[in-house]
C-alpha positions in Angstrom: 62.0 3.9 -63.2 61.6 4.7 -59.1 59.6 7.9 -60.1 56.8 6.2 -62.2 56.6 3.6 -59.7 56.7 5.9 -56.7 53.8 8.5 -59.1 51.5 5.1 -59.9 51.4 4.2 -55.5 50.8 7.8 -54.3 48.0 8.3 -57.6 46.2 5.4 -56.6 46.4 6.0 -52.9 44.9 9.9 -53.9 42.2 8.1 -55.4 41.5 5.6 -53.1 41.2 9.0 -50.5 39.0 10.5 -52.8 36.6 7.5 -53.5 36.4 7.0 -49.1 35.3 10.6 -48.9 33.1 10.8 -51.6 30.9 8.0 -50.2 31.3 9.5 -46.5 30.3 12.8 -47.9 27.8 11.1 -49.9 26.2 9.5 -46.6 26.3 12.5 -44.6 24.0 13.9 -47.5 21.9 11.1 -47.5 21.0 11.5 -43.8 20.9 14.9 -43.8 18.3 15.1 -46.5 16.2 12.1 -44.8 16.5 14.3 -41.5 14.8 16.9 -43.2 12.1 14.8 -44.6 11.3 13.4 -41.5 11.2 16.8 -39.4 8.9 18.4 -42.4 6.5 15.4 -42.6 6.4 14.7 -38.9 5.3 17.6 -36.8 6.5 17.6 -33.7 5.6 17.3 -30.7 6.7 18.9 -27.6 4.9 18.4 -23.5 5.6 21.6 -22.1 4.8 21.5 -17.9 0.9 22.8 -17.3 -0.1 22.4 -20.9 -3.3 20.6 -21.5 -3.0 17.4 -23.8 -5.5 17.1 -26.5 -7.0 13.8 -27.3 -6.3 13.1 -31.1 -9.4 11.2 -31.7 -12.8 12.7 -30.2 -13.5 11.0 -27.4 -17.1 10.7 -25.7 -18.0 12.5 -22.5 -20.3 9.6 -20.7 -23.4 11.1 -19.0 -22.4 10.6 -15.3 -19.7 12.8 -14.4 -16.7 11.2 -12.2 -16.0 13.0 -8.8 -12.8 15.3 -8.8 -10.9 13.5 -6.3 -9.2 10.5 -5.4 -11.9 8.0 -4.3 -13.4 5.5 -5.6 -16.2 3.0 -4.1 -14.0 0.2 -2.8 -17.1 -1.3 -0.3 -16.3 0.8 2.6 -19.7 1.2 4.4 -18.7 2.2 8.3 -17.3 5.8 9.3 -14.8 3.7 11.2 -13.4 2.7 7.7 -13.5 6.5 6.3 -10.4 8.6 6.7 -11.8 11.9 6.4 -15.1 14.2 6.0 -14.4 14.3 2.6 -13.6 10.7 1.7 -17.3 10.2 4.1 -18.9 12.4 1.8 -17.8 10.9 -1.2 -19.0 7.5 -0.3 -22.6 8.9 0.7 -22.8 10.4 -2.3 -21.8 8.0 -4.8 -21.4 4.4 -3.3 -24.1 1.9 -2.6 -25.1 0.1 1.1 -23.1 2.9 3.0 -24.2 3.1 6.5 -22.9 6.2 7.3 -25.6 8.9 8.0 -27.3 7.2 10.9 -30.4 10.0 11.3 -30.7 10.8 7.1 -29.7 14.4 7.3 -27.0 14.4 4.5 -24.1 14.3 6.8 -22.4 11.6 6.8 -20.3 10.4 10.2 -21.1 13.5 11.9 -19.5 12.0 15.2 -16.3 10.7 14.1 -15.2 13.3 11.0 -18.0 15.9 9.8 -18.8 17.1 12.9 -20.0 20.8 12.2 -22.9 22.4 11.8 -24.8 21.8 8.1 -24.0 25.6 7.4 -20.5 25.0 7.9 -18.8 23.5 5.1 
């Protein structure tokens, strides 16, 4: 009698074994497959160093084209507020009420930073 009772506990603990692993192997399936999907119907994306981004809706170029440097018009209007030639430039160039080309000649603070010849840039 110990032997069928002993046969009936180690049956139904095989089977209880086998049901876990089924549904962990089952799972593992499951999220392998939906791994798959997603990598197939997502394309993907990768921001390598120098590479240019790429808008993904056109965009439009306004007509006035921005200045390639760090300044912007922020109602400096002295060359004692400027910090450079470049930065005095900038402002005569593209920022309203600056009072920084005292004789009209195009160069702006021509004592304090652009002081060189007009030849010389």
């Amino acid at each position: 009698m110990t032997k069928p009772f002993l046969l009936h506990h180690y049956q139904k603990a095989k089977s209880s074994v086998t049901d876990s692993l089924t549904k962990w192997i089952t799972a593992i399936f499951i999220v392998g497959i939906a791994a798959i999907a997603y990598n197939l119907l997502i394309p993907e994306t990768k921001d390598e160093p120098g590479s240019p981004i790429e808008p993904s809706s056109p965009v439009m170029n306004p007509q006035i084209t921005e200045p390639q440097n760090n300044y912007a018009c922020e109602g400096k209007q002295y060359c004692t507020e400027m910090l450079s030639c470049e930065e005095a430039r900038f402002y005569l160039e593209n920022c309203p009420n600056v009072k920084i080309d005292g004789d009209n000649d195009g160069v702006p603070c021509e004592t304090q930073w652009c002081n060189f010849r007009r030849g010389d840039d």
